[in-house]
Backbone as CSV, one residue per row, in Angstrom:
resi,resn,N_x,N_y,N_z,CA_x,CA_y,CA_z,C_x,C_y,C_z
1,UNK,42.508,2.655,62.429,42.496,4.067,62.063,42.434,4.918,63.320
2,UNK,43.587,5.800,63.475,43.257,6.619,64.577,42.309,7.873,64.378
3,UNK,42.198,8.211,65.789,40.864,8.875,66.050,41.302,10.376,66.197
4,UNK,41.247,11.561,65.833,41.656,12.819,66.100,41.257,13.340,67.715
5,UNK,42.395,13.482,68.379,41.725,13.558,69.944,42.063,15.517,69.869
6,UNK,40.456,16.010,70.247,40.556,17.485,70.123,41.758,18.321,70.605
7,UNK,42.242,17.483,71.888,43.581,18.287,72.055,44.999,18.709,71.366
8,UNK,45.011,17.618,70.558,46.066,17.729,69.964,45.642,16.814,68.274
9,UNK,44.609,17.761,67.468,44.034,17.181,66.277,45.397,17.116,65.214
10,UNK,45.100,16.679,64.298,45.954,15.904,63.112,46.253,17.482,62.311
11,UNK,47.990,17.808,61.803,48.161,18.926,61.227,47.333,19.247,60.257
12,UNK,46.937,18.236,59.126,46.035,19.053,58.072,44.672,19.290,58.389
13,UNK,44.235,18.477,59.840,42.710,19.015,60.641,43.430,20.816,61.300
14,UNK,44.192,20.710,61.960,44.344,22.053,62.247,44.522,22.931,61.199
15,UNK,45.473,22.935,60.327,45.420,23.761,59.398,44.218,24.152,58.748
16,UNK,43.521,23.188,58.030,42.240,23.534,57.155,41.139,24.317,58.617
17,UNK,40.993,24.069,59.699,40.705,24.887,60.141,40.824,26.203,60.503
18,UNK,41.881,26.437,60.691,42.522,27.629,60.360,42.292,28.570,59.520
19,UNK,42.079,27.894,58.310,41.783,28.551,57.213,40.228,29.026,57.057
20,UNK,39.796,28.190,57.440,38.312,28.308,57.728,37.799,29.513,58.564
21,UNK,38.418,29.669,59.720,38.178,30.374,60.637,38.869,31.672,59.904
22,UNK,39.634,31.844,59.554,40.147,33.282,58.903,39.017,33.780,57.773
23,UNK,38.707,32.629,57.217,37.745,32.807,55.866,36.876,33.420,56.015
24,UNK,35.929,33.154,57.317,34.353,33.542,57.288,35.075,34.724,58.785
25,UNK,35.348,34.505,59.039,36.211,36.245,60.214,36.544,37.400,59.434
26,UNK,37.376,37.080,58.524,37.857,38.532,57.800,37.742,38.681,56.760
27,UNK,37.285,37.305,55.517,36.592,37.360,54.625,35.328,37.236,54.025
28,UNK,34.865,36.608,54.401,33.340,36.631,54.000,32.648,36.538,55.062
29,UNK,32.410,37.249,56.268,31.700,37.672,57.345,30.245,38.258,56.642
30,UNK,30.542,39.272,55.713,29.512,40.052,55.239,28.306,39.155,54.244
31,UNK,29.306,38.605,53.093,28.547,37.493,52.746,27.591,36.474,53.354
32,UNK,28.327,35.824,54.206,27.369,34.927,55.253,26.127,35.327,55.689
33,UNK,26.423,36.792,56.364,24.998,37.342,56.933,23.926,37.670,55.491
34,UNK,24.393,37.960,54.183,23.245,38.110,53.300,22.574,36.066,52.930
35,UNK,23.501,35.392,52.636,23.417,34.378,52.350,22.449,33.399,53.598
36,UNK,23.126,33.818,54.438,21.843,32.843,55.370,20.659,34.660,56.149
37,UNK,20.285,34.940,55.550,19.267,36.011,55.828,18.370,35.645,54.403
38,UNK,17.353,36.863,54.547,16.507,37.137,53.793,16.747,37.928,52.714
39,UNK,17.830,38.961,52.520,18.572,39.768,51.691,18.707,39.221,50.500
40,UNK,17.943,40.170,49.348,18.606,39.626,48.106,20.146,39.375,47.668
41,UNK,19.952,38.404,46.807,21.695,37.551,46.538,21.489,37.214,45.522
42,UNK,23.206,36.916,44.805,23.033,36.842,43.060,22.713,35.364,43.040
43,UNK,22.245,35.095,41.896,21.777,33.759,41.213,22.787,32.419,41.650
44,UNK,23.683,32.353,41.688,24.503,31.718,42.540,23.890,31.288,43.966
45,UNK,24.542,32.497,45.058,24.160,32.420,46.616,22.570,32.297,46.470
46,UNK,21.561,32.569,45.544,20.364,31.921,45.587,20.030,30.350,45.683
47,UNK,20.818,29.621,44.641,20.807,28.286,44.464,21.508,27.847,46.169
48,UNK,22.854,28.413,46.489,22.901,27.469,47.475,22.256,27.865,48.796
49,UNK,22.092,28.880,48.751,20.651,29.039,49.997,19.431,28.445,50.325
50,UNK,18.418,27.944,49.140,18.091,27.236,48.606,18.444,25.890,48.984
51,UNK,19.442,25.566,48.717,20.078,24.367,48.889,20.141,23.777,50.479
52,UNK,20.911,24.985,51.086,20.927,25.054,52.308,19.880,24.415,52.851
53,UNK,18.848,25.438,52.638,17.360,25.308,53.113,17.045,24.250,52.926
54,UNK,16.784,23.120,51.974,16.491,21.873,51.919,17.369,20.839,52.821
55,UNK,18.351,21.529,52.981,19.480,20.304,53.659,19.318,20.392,55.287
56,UNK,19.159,21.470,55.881,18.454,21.917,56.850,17.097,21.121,57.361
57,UNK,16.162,21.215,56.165,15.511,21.082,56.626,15.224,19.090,56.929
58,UNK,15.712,18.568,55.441,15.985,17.073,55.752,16.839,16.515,57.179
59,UNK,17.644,17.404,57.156,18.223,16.671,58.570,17.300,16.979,59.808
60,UNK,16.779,18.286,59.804,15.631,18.371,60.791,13.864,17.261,60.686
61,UNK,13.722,17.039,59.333,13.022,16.201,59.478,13.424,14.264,60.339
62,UNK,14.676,14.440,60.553,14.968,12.677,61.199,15.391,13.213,62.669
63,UNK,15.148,14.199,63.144,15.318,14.460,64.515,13.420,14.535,64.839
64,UNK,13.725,13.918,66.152,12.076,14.038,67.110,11.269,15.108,67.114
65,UNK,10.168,15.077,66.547,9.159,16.655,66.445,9.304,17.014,68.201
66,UNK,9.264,15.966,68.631,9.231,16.915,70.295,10.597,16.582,70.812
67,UNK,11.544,17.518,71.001,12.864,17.180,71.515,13.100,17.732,73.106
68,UNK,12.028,17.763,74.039,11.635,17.901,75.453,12.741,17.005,76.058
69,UNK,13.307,17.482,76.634,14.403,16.630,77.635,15.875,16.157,76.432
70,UNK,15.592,16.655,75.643,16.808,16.101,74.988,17.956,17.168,74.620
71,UNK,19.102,16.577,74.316,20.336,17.763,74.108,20.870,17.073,72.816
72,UNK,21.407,18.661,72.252,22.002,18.444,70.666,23.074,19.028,70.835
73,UNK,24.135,19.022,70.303,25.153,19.658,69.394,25.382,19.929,68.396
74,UNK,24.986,21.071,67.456,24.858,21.732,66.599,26.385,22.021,66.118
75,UNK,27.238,20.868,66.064,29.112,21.251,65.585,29.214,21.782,63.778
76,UNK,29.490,23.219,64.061,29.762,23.489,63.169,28.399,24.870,62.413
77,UNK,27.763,25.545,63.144,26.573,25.861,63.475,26.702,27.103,63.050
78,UNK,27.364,27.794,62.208,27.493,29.121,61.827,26.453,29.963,61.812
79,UNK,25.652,30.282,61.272,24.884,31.655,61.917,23.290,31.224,62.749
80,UNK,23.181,29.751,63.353,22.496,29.289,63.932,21.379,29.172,63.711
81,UNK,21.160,28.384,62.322,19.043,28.953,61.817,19.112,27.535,62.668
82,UNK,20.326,25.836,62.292,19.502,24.597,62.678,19.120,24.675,64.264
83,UNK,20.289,24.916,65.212,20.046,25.134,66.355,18.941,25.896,66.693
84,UNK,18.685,26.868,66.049,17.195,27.801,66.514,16.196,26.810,66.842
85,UNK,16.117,25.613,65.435,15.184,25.130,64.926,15.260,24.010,66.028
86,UNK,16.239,23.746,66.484,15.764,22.289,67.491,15.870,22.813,68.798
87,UNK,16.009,24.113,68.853,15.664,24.633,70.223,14.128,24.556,70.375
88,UNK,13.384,25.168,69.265,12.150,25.322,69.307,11.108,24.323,69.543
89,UNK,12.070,23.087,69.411,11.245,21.470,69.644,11.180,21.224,70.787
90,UNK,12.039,22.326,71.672,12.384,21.875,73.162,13.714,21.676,73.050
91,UNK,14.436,20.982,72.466,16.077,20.480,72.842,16.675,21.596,73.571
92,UNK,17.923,20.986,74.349,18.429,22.008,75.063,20.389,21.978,74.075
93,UNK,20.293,23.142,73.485,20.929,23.607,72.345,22.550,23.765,72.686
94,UNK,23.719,23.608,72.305,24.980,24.021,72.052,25.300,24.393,70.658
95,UNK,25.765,25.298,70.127,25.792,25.794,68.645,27.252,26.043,68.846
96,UNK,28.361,25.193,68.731,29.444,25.507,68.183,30.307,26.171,66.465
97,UNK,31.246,26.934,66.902,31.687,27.095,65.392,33.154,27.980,66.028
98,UNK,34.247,27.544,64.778,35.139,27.922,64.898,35.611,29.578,64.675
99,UNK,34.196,29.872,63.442,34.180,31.794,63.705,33.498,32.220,64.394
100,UNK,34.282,33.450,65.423,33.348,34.423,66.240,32.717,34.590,65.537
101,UNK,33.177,35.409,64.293,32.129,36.278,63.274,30.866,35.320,63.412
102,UNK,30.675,34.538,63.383,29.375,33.818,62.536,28.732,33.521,64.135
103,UNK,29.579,33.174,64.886,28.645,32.788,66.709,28.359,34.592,66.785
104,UNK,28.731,35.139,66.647,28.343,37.206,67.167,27.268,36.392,66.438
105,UNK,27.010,36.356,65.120,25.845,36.700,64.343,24.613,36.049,64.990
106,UNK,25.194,34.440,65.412,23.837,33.476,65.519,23.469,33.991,66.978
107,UNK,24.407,34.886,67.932,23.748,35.588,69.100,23.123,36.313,68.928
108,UNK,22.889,37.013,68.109,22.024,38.382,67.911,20.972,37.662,67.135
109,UNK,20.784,36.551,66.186,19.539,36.469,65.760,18.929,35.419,66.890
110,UNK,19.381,35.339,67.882,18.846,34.372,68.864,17.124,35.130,69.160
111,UNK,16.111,34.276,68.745,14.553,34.509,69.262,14.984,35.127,70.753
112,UNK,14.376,35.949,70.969,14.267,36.448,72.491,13.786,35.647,74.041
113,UNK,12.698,34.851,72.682,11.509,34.101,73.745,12.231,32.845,73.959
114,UNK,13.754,32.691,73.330,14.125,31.509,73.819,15.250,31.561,74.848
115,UNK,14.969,31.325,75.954,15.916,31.127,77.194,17.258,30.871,76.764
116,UNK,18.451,31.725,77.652,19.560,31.217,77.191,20.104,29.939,78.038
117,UNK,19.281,29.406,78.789,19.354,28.131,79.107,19.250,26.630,78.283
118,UNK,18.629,27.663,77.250,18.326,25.966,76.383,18.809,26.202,75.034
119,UNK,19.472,27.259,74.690,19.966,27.835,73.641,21.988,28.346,74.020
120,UNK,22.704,27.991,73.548,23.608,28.545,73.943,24.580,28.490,72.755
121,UNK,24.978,29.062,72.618,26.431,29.543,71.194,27.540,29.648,72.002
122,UNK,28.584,29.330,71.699,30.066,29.083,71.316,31.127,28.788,70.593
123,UNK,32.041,29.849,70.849,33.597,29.580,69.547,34.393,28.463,70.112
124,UNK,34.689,27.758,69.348,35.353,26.664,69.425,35.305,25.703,68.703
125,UNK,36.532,24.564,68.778,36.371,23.734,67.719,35.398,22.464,68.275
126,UNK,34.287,21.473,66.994,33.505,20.983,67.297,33.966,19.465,67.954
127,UNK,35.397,19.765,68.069,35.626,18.114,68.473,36.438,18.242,70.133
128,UNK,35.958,19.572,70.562,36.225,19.666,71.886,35.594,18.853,72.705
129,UNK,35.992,17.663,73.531,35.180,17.218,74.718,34.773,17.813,75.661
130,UNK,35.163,19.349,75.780,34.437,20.041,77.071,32.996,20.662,76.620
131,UNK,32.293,20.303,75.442,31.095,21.013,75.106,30.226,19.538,75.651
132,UNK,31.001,18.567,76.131,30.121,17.348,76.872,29.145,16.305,75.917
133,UNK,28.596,15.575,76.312,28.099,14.660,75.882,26.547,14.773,75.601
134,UNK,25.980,14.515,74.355,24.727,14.865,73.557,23.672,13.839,73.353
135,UNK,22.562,13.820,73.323,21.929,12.957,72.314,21.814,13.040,70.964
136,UNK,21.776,13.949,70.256,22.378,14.145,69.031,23.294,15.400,68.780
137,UNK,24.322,14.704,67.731,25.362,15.808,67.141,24.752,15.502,65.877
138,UNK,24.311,16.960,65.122,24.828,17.557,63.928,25.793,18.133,63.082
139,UNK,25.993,17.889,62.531,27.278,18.528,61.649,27.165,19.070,60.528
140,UNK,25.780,19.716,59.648,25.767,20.102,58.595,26.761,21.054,57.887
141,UNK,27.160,20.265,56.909,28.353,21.529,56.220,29.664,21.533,56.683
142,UNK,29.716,20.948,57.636,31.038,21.857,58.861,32.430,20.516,58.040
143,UNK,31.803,19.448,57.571,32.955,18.571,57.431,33.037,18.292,56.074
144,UNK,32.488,19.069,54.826,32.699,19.051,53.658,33.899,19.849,53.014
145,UNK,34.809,20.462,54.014,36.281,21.040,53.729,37.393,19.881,54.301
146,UNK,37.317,18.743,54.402,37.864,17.537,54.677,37.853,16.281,54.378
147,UNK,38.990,15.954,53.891,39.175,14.721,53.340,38.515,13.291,54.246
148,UNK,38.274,12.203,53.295,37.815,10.855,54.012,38.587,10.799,55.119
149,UNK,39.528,10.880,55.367,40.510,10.462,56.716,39.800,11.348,57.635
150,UNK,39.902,12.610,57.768,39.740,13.118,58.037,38.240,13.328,58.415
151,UNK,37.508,13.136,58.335,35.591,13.125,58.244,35.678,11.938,58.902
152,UNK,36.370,10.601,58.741,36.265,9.647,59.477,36.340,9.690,60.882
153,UNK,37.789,10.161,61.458,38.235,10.741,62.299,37.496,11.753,63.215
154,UNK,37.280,12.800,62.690,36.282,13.530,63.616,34.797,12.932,63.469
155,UNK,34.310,11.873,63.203,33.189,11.187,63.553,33.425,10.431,64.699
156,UNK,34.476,10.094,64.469,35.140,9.107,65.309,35.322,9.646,67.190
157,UNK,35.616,11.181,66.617,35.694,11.742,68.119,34.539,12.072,68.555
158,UNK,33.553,12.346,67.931,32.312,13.244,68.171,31.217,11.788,68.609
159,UNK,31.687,10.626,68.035,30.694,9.434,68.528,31.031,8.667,70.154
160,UNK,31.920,9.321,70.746,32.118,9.057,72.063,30.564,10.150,72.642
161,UNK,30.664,11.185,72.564,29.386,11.822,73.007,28.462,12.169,72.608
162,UNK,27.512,11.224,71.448,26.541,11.366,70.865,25.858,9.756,71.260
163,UNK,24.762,10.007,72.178,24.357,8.603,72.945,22.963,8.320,72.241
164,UNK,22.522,8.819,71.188,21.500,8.158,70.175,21.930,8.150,68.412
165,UNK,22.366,9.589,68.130,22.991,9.475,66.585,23.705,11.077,66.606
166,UNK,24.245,10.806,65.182,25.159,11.679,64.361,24.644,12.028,63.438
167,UNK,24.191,12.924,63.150,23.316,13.501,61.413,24.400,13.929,60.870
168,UNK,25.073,14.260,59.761,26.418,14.989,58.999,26.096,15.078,57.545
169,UNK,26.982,16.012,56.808,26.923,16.027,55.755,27.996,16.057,55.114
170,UNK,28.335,15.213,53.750,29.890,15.233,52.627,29.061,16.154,51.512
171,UNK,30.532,16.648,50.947,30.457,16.825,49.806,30.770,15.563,48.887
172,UNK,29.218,15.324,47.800,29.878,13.793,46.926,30.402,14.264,46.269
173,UNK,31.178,12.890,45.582,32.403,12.950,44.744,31.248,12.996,42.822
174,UNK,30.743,13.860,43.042,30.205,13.767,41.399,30.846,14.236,40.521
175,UNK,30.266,14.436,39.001,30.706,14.910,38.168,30.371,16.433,37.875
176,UNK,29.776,16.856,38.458,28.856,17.906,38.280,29.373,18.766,39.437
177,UNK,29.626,18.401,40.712,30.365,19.120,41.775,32.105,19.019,41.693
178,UNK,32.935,18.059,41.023,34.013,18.341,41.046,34.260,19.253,39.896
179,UNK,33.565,19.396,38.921,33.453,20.325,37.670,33.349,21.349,38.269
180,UNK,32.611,21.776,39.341,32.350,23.036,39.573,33.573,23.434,40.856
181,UNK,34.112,22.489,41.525,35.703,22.549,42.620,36.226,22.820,41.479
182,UNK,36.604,22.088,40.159,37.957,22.377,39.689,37.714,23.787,38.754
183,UNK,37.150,24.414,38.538,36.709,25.549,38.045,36.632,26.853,38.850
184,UNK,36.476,26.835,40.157,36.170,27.416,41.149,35.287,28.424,41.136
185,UNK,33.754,27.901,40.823,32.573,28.796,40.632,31.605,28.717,41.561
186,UNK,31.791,27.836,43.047,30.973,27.575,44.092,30.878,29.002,44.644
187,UNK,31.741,29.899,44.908,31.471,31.563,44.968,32.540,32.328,44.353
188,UNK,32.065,33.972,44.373,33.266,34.449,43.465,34.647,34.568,44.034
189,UNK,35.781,34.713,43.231,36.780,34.586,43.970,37.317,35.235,44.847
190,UNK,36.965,36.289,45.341,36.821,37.391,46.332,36.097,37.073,47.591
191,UNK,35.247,36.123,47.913,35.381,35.883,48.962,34.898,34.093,48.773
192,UNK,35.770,33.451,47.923,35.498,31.912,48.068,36.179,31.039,49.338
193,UNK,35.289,30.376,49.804,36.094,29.163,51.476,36.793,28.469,50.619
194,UNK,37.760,28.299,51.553,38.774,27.574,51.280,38.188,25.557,51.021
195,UNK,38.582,25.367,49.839,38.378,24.550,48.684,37.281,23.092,49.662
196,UNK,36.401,22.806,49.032,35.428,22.008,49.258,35.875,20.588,48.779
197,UNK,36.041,19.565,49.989,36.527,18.404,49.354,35.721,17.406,49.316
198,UNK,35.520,16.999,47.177,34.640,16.225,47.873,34.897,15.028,47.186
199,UNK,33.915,13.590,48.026,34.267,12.257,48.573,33.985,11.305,47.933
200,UNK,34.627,10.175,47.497,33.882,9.115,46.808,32.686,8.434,47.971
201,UNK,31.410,8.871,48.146,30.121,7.771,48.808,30.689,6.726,49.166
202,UNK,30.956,5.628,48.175,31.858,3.982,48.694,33.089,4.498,49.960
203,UNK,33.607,4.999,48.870,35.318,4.771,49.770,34.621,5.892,51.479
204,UNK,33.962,6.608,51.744,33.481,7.352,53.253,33.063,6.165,53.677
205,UNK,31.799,5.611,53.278,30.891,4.248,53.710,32.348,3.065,54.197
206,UNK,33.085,2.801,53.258,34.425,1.574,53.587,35.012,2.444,55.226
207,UNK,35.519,3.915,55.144,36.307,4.177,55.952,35.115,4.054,57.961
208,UNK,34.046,4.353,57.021,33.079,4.656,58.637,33.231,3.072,59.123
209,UNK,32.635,2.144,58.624,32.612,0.882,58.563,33.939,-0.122,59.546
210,UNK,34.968,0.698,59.053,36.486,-0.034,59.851,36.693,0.766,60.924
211,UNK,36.573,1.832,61.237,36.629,2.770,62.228,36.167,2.365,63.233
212,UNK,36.822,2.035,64.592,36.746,1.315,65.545,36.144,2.039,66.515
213,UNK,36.057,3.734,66.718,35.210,3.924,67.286,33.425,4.276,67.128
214,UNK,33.230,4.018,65.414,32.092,4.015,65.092,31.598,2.319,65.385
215,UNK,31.703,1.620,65.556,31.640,0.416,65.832,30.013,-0.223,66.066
216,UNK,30.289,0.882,67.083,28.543,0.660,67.948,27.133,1.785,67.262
217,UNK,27.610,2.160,66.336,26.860,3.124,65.064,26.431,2.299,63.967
218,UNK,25.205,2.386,63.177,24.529,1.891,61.781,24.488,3.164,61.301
219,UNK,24.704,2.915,59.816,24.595,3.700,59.198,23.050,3.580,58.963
220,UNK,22.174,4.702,58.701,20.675,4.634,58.747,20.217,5.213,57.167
221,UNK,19.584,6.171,57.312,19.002,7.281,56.613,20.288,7.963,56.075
222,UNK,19.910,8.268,54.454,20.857,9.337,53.999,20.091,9.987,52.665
223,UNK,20.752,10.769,52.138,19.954,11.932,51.065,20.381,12.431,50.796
224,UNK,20.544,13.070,49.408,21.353,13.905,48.657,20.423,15.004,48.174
225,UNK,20.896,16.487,48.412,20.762,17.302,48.391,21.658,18.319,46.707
226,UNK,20.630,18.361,45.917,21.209,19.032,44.283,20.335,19.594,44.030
227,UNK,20.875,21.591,44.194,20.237,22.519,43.791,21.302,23.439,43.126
228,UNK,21.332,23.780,42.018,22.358,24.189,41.358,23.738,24.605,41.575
229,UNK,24.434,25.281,42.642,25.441,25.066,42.791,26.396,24.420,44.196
230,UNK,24.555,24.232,45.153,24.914,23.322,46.056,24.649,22.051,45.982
231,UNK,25.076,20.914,46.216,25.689,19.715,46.377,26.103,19.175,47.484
232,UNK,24.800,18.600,48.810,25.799,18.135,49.805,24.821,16.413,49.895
233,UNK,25.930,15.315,50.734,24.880,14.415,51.021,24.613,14.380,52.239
234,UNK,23.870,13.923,52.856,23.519,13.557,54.239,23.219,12.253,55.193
235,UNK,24.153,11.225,55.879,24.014,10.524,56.295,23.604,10.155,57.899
236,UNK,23.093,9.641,57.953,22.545,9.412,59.837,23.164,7.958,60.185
237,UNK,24.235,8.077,61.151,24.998,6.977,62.201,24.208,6.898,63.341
238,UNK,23.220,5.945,63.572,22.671,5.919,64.685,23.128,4.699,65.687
239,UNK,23.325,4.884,67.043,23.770,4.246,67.991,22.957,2.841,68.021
240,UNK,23.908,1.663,68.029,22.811,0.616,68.038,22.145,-0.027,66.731
């Protein structure tokens, strides 16, 4: 299985990015900032905020309470609450994302008291090799608009520079979340992201497994995250 090399990624990886990046830039910019804030939101963006918040916080519970000397990559990091959060352990922070809109945002809610030495935001895509080599990459959210090939693949690139683990999250393939894809009630249609794909558990687990550059990765820790209209799982590839 080939590996998506950031320079020249696979057409339906560029495209669906694309789309992505237009989505939360000129469409739901405004949304985002109520949805990951404190701002009341309808019964919907409640549940997956909510949701958020738990998924957040599980993947922050399998990272080191003291992350002193260590570096993360936060790929895919839109308005920057996880990165805040493992800055604050000490880690020394990269918060990538493919919308300005959402890196402007996670700059301005940047804590003051945190140095922009150990905190840093950037636009770009998360499978760039010039954001360098990590002890852990995160990926919450960022790879649930992509197919198994595809999720394989950019694991695949992102595990050349992740020298302890990979935390990430799919959308599963349930009954209860493709009911709600094929319906299209995950937000209203006025400012819904472009379509959430989600995965049969087995057939991701078969594709990580043959993938030649996950090789030197175990699959570890994982958890599923179901709060009414969010739905994500969470798996940890740790080195070794």
């Amino acid at each position: 299985m080939s590996v998506i090399d950031a320079a020249t990624p696979s057409a339906a990886y560029e495209n669906r990015r694309g789309r992505l990046e237009a989505y939360f830039d000129r469409t739901a910019r405004d949304a985002w900032i109520q949805l990951t804030s404190d701002a009341p939101v309808s019964g919907v963006r409640a549940t997956v905020r909510a949701g958020r918040d738990r998924m957040r916080a599980t993947l922050m519970d399998w990272l080191p309470r003291d992350m002193t000397g260590l570096t993360l990559l936060d790929a895919g990091c839109g308005t920057g609450a996880l990165a805040v959060a493992a800055a604050r352990r000490g880690a020394r922070v990269i918060g990538v994302d493919v919308s300005s809109g959402l890196i402007d945002i996670a700059r301005e809610r940047t804590p003051q008291d945190i140095p922009a030495s150990q905190l840093e935001f950037r636009v770009g895509d998360m499978l760039d090799p010039a954001f360098g080599d990590v002890d852990y990459v995160v990926a919450m959210d960022s790879l649930i608009h992509y197919p198994v090939e595809d999720i394989t693949n950019a694991l695949g690139a992102l595990s050349g520079r992740a020298r302890r683990a990979i935390l990430f999250t799919f959308a599963p393939q349930t009954p209860a979340l493709s009911l709600m894809h094929a319906a299209g009630k995950l937000f209203p249609r006025s400012d819904r992201a472009p379509a959430i794909e989600p995965v049969s558990e087995a057939r991701l687990r078969r594709s990580l497994q043959s993938a030649q550059p996950l090789q030197t990765f175990t699959a570890a820790r994982d958890a599923r995250v179901a709060n009414g209209f969010y739905v994500s799982h969470a798996m940890e590839l740790a080195r070794g």
